[in-house]
N, C-alpha and C positions, 0 to 999 in steps of 0.2 A: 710378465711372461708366464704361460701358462706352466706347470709341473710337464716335465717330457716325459713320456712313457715307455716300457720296456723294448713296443714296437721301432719307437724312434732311434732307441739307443741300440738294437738290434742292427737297425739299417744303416746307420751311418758306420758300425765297425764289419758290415758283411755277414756277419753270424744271425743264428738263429735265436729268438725270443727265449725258446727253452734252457740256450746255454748264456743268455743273459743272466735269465733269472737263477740258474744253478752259481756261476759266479758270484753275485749278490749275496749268496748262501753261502759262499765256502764248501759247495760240494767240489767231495778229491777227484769224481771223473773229469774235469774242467782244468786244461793246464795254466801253470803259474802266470804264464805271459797272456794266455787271455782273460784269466782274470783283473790280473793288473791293469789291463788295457779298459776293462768292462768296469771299475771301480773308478779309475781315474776319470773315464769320461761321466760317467755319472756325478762326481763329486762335482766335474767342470759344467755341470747342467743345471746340477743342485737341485737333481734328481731323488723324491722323498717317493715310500711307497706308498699305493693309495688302499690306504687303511681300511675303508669300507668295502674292495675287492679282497683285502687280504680277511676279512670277515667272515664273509660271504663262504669264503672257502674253509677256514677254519672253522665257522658254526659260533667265533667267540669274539667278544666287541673289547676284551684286555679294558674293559672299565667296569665299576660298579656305582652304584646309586646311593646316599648318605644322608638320610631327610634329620633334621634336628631341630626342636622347639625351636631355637634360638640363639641366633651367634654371642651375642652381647651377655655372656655367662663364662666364669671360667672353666668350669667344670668341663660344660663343652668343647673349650677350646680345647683344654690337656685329654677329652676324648677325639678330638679330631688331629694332633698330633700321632697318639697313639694309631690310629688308624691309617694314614698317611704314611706311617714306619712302616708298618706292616705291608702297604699296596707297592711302595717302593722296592722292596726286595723281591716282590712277582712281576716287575713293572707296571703296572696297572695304573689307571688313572680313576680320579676318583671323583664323582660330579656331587658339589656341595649342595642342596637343598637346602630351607629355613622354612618351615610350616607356620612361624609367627605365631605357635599356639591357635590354628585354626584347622578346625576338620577337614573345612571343602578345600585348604590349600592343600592338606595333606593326600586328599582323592588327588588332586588336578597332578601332582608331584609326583604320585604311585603310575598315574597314567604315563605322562612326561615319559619317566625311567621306563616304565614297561615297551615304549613305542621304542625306542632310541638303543630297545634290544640290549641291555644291560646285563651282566652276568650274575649279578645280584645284589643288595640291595640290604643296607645297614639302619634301621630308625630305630627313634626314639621318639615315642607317640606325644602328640598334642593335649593339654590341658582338656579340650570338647573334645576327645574322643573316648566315645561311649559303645558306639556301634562299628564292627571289624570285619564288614564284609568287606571291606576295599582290600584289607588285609589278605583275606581269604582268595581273593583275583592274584595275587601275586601265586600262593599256592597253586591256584589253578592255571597260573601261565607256564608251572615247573620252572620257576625263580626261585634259585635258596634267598630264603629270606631268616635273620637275625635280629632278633630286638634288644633293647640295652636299655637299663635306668628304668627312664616310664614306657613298660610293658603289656603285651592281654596274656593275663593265665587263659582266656581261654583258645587262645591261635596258636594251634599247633606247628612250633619251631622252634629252631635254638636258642633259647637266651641268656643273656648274662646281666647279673644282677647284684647287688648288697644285698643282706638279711636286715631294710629299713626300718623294720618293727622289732629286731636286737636290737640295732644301730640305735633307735629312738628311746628304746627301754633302757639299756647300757648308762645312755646320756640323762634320761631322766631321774635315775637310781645312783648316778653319779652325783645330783646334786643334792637329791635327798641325804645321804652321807653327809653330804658339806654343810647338813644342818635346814635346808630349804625346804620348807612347808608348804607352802602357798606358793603353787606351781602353775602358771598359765602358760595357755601352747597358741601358738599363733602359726594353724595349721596351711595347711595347702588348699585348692579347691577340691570338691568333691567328688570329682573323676577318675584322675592320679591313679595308679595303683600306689606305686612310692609316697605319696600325700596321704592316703587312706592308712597304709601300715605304718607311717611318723604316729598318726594320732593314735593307732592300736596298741603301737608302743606306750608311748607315752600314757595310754588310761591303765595299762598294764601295770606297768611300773608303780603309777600310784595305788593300785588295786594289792597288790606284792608286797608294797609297804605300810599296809593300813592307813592309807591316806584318802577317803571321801570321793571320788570322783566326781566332779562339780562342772555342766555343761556349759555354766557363764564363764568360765576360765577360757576358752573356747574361743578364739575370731578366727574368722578364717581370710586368708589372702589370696582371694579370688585370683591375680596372678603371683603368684611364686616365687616370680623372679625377682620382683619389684621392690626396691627399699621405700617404695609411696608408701605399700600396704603395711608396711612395718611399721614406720614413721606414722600416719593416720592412726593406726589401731594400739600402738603404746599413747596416745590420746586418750581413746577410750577406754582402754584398760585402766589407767591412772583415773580418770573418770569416775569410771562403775567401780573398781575395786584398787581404792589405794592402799589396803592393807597385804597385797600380791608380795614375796620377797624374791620370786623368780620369776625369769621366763625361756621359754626352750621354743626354737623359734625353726620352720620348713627348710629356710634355707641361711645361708650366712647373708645373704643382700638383704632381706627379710629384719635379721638382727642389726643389721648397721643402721638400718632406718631408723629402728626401735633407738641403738647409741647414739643416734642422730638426736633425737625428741629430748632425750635423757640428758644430755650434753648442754643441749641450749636451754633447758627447763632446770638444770641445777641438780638432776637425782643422780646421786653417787651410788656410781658403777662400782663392783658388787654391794658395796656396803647396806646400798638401800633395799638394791633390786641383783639379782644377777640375772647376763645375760648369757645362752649357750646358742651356738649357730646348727648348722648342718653345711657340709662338702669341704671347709675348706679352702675356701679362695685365698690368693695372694692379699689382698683387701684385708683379709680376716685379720693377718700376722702386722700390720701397720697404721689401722686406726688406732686411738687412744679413748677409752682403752682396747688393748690389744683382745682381740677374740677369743673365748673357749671355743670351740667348735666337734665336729667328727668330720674327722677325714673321710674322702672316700677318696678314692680309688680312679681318677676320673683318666688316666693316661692307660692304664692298665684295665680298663674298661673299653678304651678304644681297640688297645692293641690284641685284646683275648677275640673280641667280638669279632675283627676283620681276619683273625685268623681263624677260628671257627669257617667263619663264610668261603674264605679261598678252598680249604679243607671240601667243604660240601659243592663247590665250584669244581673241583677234582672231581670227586667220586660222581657226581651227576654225567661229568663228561667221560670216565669209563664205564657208563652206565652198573654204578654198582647204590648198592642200598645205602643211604642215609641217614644215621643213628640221632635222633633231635637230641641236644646237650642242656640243659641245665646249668650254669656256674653260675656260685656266688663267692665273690671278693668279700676278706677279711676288711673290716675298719676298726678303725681305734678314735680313744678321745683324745685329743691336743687342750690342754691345759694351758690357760694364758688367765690374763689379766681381769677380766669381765666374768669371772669366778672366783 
């Protein structure tokens, strides 16, 4: 049965369309018996507005657009939580994206949201993204747009972020203290902003504490997320340098891999080698052994960011100026077992 329309529910009680739809509303010039009468039969029709007319007239689609690397992450998930609190309390709904770490999914996705008339539009960039004119089309459609985690310094808008090059030095200088000399970093790919300031950190760190900075200490994990590349490259690491006594590793999937290789090859976690993660996943706290890691922030990174967006969602529709924001979230190190 098709959805009935204001027209139809007008006609069948005699009234007018206009005081249909004031009823529906709870407007007070509309008396209590015809509204009663105007809600009951609509409930008995099951009678839903049609959201695309009420659009149309509002100027506002009450949804926004959510592109993210990759579901199968914790981080992301406790950032799409975070974000989904946040759209509930505006009612908003919230269209999930997954760019799979690909540019041209990320273009096709900015289009997608852009056509579907979104009120604006929450990412976190793709491993191959190098080049940010698509970015710049969302400015140019007067879409607020917020970036979060993997960011462009150079696209002008809000973002919210960690200082990942403390975060990396923090954790690298933490294990120098614990006596760790030989420190290999088993970075992110090349693009990243977040991947690039890990490794800034971490050359940092050893540069701060008169330690050599040594480019073979160095693999990189082409994807990030992946405990292959962890797993695969504590291979070679052990390989080319088995005199290493650490390693401070992009992400925690990253590190498990590495406690993967480590586990079934016999190397005693810290004793031989330690290992530190980055984000913090649930994973982190119940492998054996248990993860060093840095927290981030990843639920309060969802929820800052969509509230930023709502915020600039407001002021764009009282046409007033919009202040681009900056934040960066506090982390700490979590101290476990693999230290």
């Amino acid at each position: 049965m098709n959805n009935p329309t204001l027209k139809e529910i007008a006609a069948q009680l005699g009234i007018s369309i206009t005081t249909v739809s004031k009823s529906l509303k709870g407007y007070s010039d509309v008396s209590e018996k015809t509204k009663k009468a105007v809600i009951e039969l609509a409930q008995k029709l099951h009678y839903t507005p049609n959201s695309f007319a009420v659009n149309l007239r509002t100027k506002e689609s009450k949804t926004i657009g959510l592109i993210i690397p990759t579901l199968v992450h914790d981080f992301f998930s406790n950032v799409i939580r975070g974000i989904l609190e946040e759209a509930e309390k505006r009612d908003y709904l919230v269209i999930i994206l997954q760019s799979n770490e690909k540019l041209e999914f990320e273009k096709k996705q900015i289009d997608l949201l852009l056509n579907k008339r979104v009120d604006g539009i929450l990412m976190s960039l793709s491993n191959e993204t190098g080049d940010f004119e698509h970015l710049k089309s969302i400015i140019a459609h007067n879409t607020p747009l917020v970036l979060f985690d993997k960011i462009a310094k150079l696209v002008s808008c809000s973002k919210v972020t960690i200082n990942d090059k403390k975060a990396a030095y923090d954790a690298v200088s933490y294990l120098i203290k614990r006596g760790y000399k030989k420190i290999a970093h088993f970075r992110g790919s090349y693009l990243p902003q977040n991947a690039i300031d890990r490794f800034l950190g971490y050359k940092k760190a050893l540069e701060d504490n008169g330690i050599p900075y040594d480019s073979s200490l160095v693999f990189v994990c082409d994807n990030n997320t992946d405990f292959e590349d962890g797993y695969e490259n504590a291979k070679k690491v052990i390989d080319e340098h088995p005199e290493i006594d650490a390693i401070f590793a992009v992400t925690d999937l990253v590190a498990i891999g590495i406690i993967k290789y480590f586990n079934e090859t016999g190397i005693s976690i810290p004793k031989q080698i330690a290992v530190l993660g980055f984000s913090n996943w649930f994973m982190s706290s119940v492998i054996s052994p248990k993860l060093s890691t840095i927290d981030q922030p990843g639920f309060e990174i969802g929820r800052r960011s969509a509230s930023i967006l709502f915020d600039e969602i407001n002021l764009k529709k009282k046409n007033l100026p919009v202040i681009f924001q900056s934040i960066e979230l506090e982390t700490s190190i979590i101290e476990r077992e693999s230290t």
